[in-house]
N, C-alpha and C positions, 0 to 999 in steps of 0.2 A: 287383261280381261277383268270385267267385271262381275263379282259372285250377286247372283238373283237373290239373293238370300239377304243381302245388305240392303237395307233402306237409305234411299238417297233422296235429298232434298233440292228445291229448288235454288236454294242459297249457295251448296254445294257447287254445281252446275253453274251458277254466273263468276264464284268466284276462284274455279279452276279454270273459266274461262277469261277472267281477265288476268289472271297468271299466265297464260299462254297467249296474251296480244303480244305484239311485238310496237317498237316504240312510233314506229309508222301507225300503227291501226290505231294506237291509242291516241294519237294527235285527229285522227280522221272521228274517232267517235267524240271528242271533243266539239269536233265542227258540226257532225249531228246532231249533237244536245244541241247547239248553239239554235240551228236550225229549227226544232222540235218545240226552243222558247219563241220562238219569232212566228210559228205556225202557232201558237198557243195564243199568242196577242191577238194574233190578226182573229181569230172564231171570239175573242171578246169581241174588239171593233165592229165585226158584221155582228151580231150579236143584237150590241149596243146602238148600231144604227136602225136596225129595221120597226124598234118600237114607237120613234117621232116619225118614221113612213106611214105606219099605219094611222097615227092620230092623224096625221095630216089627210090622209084619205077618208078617215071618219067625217071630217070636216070638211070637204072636197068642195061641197054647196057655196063656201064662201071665196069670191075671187081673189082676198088676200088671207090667205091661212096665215092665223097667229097661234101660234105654239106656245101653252105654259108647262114647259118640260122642269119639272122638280122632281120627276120620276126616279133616276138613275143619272148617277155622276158622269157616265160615261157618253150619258142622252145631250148633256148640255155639249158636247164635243162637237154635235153633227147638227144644232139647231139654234137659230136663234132670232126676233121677230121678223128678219126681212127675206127670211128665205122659202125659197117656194115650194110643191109637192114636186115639180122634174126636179130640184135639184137634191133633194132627199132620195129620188129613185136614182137620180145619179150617183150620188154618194156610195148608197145601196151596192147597187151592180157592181160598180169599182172592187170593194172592199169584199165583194163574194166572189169574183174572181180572181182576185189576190191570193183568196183564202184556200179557193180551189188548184189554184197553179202550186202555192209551197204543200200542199195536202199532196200532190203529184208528184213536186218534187221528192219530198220526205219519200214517198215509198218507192221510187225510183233507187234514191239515194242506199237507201236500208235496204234493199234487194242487192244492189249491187257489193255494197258493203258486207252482206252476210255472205255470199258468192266468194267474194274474193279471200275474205276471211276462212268461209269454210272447203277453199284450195289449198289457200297456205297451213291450215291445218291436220288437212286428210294427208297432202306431200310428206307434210314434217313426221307424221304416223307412219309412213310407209317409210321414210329414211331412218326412224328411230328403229323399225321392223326388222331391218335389214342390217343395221348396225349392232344387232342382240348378239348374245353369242352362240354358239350352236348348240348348247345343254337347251337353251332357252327352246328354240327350236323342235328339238328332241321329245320336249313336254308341252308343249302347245302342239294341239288340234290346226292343223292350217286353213279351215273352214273356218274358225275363228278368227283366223289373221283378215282370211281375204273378205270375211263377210262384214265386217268391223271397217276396214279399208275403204272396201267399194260401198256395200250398201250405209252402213249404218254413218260414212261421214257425209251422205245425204241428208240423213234424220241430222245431223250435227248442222250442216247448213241450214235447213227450212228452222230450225230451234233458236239461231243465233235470228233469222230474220223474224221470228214470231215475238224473238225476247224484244227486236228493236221496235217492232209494233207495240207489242206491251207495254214502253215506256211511253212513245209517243202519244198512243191512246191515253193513258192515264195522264199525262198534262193537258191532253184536250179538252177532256172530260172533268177535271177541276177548272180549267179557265172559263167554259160552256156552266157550270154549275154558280159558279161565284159572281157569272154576270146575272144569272137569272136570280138569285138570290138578292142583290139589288132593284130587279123591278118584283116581285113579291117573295118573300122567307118565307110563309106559310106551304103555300103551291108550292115552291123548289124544293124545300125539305120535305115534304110530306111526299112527293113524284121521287124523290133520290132516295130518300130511305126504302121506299117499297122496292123501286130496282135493287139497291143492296142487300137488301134484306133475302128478297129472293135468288138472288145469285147467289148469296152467303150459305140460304139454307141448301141450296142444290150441290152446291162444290161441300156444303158439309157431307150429304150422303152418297154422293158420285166420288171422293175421292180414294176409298181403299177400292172399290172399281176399276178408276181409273190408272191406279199405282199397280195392280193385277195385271192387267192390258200391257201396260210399261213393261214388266217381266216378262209374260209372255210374248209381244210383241222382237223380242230380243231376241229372245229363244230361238223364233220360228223363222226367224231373219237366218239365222245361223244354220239351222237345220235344212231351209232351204238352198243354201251355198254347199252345206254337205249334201246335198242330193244330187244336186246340179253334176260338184266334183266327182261323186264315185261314177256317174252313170257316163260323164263322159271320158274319165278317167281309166274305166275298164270298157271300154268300148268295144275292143276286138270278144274281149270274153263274150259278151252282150248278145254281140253279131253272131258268133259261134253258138253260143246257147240258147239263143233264139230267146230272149229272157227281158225282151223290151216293155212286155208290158207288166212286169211286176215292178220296175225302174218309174214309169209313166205313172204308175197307180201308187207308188209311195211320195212321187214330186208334186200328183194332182192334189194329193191326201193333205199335205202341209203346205200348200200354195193357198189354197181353198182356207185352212185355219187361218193362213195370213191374212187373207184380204176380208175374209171375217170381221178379222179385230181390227182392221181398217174402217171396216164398215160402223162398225158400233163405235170408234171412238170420233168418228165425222157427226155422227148424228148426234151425240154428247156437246159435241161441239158448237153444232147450228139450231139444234131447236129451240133453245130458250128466247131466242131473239120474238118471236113468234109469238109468244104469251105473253113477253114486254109487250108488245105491240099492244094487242088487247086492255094489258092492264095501264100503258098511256093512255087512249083514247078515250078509257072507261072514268080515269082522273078529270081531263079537260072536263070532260061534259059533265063531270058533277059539279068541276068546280064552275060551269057556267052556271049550272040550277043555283048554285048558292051564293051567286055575286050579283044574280039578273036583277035581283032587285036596284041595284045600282043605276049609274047612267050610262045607258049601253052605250055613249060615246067612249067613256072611261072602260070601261070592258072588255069591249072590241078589241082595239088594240093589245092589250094586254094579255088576252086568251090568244090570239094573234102571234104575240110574241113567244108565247109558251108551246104554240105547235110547233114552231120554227126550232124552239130550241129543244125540245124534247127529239124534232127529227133528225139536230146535227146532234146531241146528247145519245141515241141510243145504239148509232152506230159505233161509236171509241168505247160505251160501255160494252158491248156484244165482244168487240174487239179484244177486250182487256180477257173478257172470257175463255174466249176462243182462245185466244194465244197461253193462259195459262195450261189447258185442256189440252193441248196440242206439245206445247212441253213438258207437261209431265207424263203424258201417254207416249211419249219419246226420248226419257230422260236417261234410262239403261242403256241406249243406243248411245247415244251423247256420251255418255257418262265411259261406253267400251272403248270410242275414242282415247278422250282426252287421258284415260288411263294410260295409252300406249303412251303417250308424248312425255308421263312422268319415269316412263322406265330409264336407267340407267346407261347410256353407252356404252359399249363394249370400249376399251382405253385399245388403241391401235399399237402397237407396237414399232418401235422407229426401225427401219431398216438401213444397215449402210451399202448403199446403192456399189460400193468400190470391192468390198470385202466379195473372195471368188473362192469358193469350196476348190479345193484340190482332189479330185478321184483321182487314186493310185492303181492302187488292187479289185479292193473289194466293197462291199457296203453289207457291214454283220448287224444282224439284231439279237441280244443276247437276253432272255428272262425277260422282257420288255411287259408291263404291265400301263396299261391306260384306261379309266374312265372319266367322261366329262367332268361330271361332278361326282362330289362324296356321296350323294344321297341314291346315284345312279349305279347300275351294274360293270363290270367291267367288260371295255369293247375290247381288248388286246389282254389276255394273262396267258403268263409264263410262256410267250409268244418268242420262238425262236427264227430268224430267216438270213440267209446267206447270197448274196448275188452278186459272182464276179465281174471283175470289168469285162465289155463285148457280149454279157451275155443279155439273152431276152427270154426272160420269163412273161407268164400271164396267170392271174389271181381270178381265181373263179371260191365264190360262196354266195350264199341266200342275203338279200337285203338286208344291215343293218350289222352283217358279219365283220366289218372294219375293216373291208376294201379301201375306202376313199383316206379313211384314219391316216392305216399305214403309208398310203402315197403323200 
């Protein structure tokens, strides 16, 4: 388990997660990166095509559209004087379907990939659980075991699929930037910096917020598997003392704070997209007022091009948001996992299957002294017992008395 008390970082979390891939997953995320650079080209390509579409519409009046594209290196790719505006919008359509199908792919792929990954890793927690040895047992809370297990290698899968959006988005959103920075540097960097800038400044004062949430979030995860356990755990007492609804009103009480902090770290999440919006829209049209003077042939397409790309541009940035926001408001949880999988095996002991105890007489226990570990009390002291052969005794004591010890 992991102590709330520890600050843990993002770096932390990817790189005790790629210690626990296995040599299969790590060939598969290989193949996604692969994937991730080939979706990255393709949003240059559509990018880069749609700004000789719009000249050529600007100019639609003339029955042979001639193109002097010196604009963008990428423009010369898709035009040259004998081609016409259908095959520009053919061009077009092609290369944005392209773009939309590996966009599908990708998070198809990274869904399935963080699914599969966060099976094999919630399994391997609960065989590492199981494998502990019984001191371990003894001193863990098992509301922690099972809450960690079941709930929290949930949080552990949507983290590895947010982390693999997070990477995807951020190549998107530099290949989307680099091309627009080719049809004008002024507008791209002055429209990216102000996105960054405000992302930067928000995650600067959202994030001991958000790292709080993290903690608590963990907690209450845990608290509510110990509610769940004792209420259904003592159930007959319940029944019998008619005591259902003081059980109902402590599960209501910490279900309620969970989905709280559920709440406020969703909306942490999504709002900022919102005021991007505004403050794109609020760019174009200044920077229309302040190029108008130009020839709105030249123009046209150009602001043209910049809405296009600030629309595929602010969704991978929101993205990249989202996804940090979402893993670290979930990183404690992550974090309780991956800690089981570094605990230690219990070493099994070889047994020889041939070797046969011989009972003769008796089976004496003389001064027998046992506890788990040193730090622990003792289950068995100065523990004498005697039971001949034929006979059949029965051990009666209060839980924890060293019935099962002795057998």
């Amino acid at each position: 388990m992991v102590d709330n008390a520890e600050k843990i970082s993002l770096v932390e979390i990817i790189i005790k997660l790629f210690q626990n891939l296995s040599s299969r997953r790590k060939r598969q995320l290989i193949l996604l990166s692969v994937l991730i650079i080939v979706s990255s080209i393709s949003e240059i390509l559509t990018l880069s095509s749609i700004q000789p579409l719009l000249f050529a519409l600007a100019q639609s009046d003339k029955s042979n559209i001639l193109i002097k594209s010196n604009e963008t290196f990428f423009s010369k790719l898709f035009i040259n004087n004998e081609q016409s505006l259908i095959s520009l919008l053919f061009i077009f359509i092609i290369l944005l379907i392209i773009s939309a199908s590996l966009r599908l792919l990708n998070i198809y792929l990274n869904n399935y990939f963080a699914a599969s990954l966060g099976n094999e890793l919630g399994s391997a927690a609960y065989s590492n659980s199981l494998s502990q040895p019984y001191e371990y047992h003894l001193k863990t809370n098992t509301s922690n075991i099972i809450s960690t297990i079941v709930t929290k290698t949930s949080s552990l899968t949507d983290t590895i699929r947010f982390l693999m959006t997070f990477v995807s988005s951020l190549f998107i959103f530099f290949s989307i930037f680099f091309s627009l920075l080719k049809i004008n540097f002024s507008i791209t960097l002055f429209v990216s910096f102000s996105f960054i800038v405000f992302y930067g400044i928000l995650i600067f004062f959202i994030n001991q917020r958000i790292d709080n949430i993290s903690k608590i979030k963990s907690d209450l995860v845990r608290q509510q598997t110990q509610a769940l356990q004792e209420g259904l755990g003592f159930i007959r007492d319940i029944i019998l003392d008619k005591c259902q609804h003081t059980f109902e009103k402590e599960f209501k009480w910490k279900d309620r704070k969970l989905r709280l902090i559920d709440a406020k770290s969703n909306f942490l999440e999504a709002s900022p997209k919102y005021f991007l919006e505004v403050i794109g829209i609020t760019i174009l049209i200044l920077s229309a007022l302040f190029y108008s003077r130009n020839d709105s042939i030249e123009i046209i397409p150009i602001l043209g091009t910049f809405a296009f790309g600030i629309q595929r541009l602010l969704p991978p940035l929101q993205q990249i948001y989202g996804s940090y926001v979402f893993i670290e408001t979930h990183k404690y949880s992550t974090f309780s996992v991956l800690s089981i999988l570094e605990k230690e095996r219990k070493k099994e002991r070889k047994i020889n299957k041939n070797y046969k105890e011989v009972f003769k007489n008796e089976i004496c226990f003389k001064s027998v002294y046992f506890q788990y570990s040193p730090e622990s009390q003792y289950i068995l002291k100065d523990f004498d017992l005697k039971i001949n052969k034929g006979e059949k005794i029965g051990l009666i004591g209060k839980s924890g008395a060293g019935k099962s010890t002795i057998l």
